[in-house]
C-alpha positions, 0 to 999 in steps of 0.5 A: 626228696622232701625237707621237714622243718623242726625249730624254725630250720628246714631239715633234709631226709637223709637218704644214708640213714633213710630216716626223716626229721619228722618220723621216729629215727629208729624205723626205716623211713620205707617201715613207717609207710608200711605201716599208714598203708596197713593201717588205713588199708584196714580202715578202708576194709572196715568201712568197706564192710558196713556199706551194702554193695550187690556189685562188689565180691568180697571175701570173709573168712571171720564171721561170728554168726552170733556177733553178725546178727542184727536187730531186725533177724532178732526181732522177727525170730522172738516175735515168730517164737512168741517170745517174752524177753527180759527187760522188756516184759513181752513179746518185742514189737520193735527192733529198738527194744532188741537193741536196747535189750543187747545194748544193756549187756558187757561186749561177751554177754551180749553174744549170751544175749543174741544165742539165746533168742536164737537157740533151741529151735529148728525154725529160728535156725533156718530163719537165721540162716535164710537171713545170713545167705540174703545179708551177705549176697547185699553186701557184696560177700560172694564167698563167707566162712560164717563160725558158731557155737552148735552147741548154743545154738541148741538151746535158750534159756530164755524160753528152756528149750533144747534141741539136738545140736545136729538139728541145728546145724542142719536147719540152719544150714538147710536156711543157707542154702535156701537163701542163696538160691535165690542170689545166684553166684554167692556161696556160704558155708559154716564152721562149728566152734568148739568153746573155751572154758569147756572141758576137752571132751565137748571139744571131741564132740563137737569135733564128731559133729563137725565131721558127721554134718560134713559133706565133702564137696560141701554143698553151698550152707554146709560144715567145712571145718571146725574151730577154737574160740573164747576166753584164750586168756583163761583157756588156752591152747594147751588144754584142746591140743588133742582135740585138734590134733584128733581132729585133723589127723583122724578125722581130717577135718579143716581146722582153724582156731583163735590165738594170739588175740588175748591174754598176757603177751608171753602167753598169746605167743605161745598159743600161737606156737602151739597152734602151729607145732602141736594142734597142726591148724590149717588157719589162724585166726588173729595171730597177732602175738606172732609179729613178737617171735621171727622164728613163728613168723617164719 
């Protein structure tokens, strides 16, 4: 109804051309109000995030484990291992070292950083699985779908100890499940993380894995599924399709894979696709890429 002034002349909203003086004439006036409610529906769920809430429930189905992680899980995992770490020349004796130490590093390299602290032992597994369940009954997440690398969370090179990836799956999620016993009413599970940029046979391995430490009905801190992440500009989707289609179709396991997130335009799209036509996913994380092609949309 109302009017816009442009020039030093009042301007009405056509209702013929359901367009406004004050917006692109090109977009339905009812497309640009989609979109601010999008865009601050998604700020309004970011901030959401950050602040604590045991009353809320929330969902979160996009969780890295090793991106989550804080300084203070970090902190008490080098301290419990007696660990010396670069840059610091000792043990860390306060989170602010942890922080600085993670903060130093290139956005990939850090998750380098945070799984090699974490990796390679049985009790830091645990420890970090007790954290996860505690940290998300505080913030109100009554139900989370928490993704990692087993694989690096096998080892670390910072101390060079290795241990077998089923042991630390199961540690960790054996720490899960010890934590929300002790916040009734919250449930996490797990999804292991085939890497790009490694060949397609260590994803069938870590597809094996997925469906050895899979309990069907899961218990709360157990494996339900398997996914697809990393470098999709370098590595796509093209080279794990078997992988997945394995997965799903012999191995029926739950799958979700990461597309439609990096890489050149034409190429995040046809990730997308092939996620859908060729590797038959349950779940796509990101997609973004989709909104360019109706046909995929649809």
């Amino acid at each position: 109804k109302g009017g816009g002034t442009q020039g030093g002349r009042t301007e009405k909203f056509d209702p013929q051309k359901g367009t406004h003086p004050k917006v692109s004439p090109h977009l339905p006036l009812s497309q640009h109000y989609t979109t601010l409610h999008t865009m601050l529906l998604g700020i309004l769920a970011v901030l959401l995030t950050l602040l604590p809430c045991p009353a809320c429930s929330r969902v979160e189905l996009h969780v890295h484990l090793d991106g989550m992680v804080d300084g203070e899980i970090l902190l008490e995992v080098a301290q419990a291992r007696n660990m010396s770490l670069p840059g610091i020349g000792g043990v860390p004796t306060t989170v602010d070292e942890i922080d600085a130490m993670v903060n130093s590093k290139s956005a990939f390299e850090r998750f380098d950083v945070v799984n090699d602290i974490m990796g390679g032992s049985v009790d830091s597994a645990y420890r970090v699985g007790l954290w996860l369940a505690k940290r998300q009954a505080a913030y109100g997440v009554s139900y989370s779908e928490a993704r990692y690398d087993p694989r690096r969370m096998a080892k670390s090179s910072i101390t060079n100890e290795t241990i077998p990836m089923k042991d630390a799956v199961s540690a960790l999620s054996r720490g899960i499940a010890d934590g929300l016993a002790e916040v009734p009413g919250v449930e996490v599970y797990t999804l292991l993380v085939a890497m790009r940029g490694q060949s397609a046979e260590r994803c069938f391995e870590i597809a094996e894995l997925t469906k050895e430490t899979e309990v069907v009905p899961s218990p709360v801190g157990g494996v339900v599924g398997l996914d697809l992440a990393g470098d999709e500009g370098g590595f796509g989707n093209d080279i794990y399709a078997d992988c997945f289609r394995h997965a799903k179709e012999v191995l029926g396991l739950n799958t979700t894979v990461h597309s439609g997130e990096l890489g050149d335009e034409d190429a995040r799209l046809e990730n997308v696709k092939i996620a859908l036509e060729e590797m038959n996913v349950d779940r796509i994380g990101h997609g973004y890429a989709a909104a360019k092609d109706e046909k995929t949309m649809e």
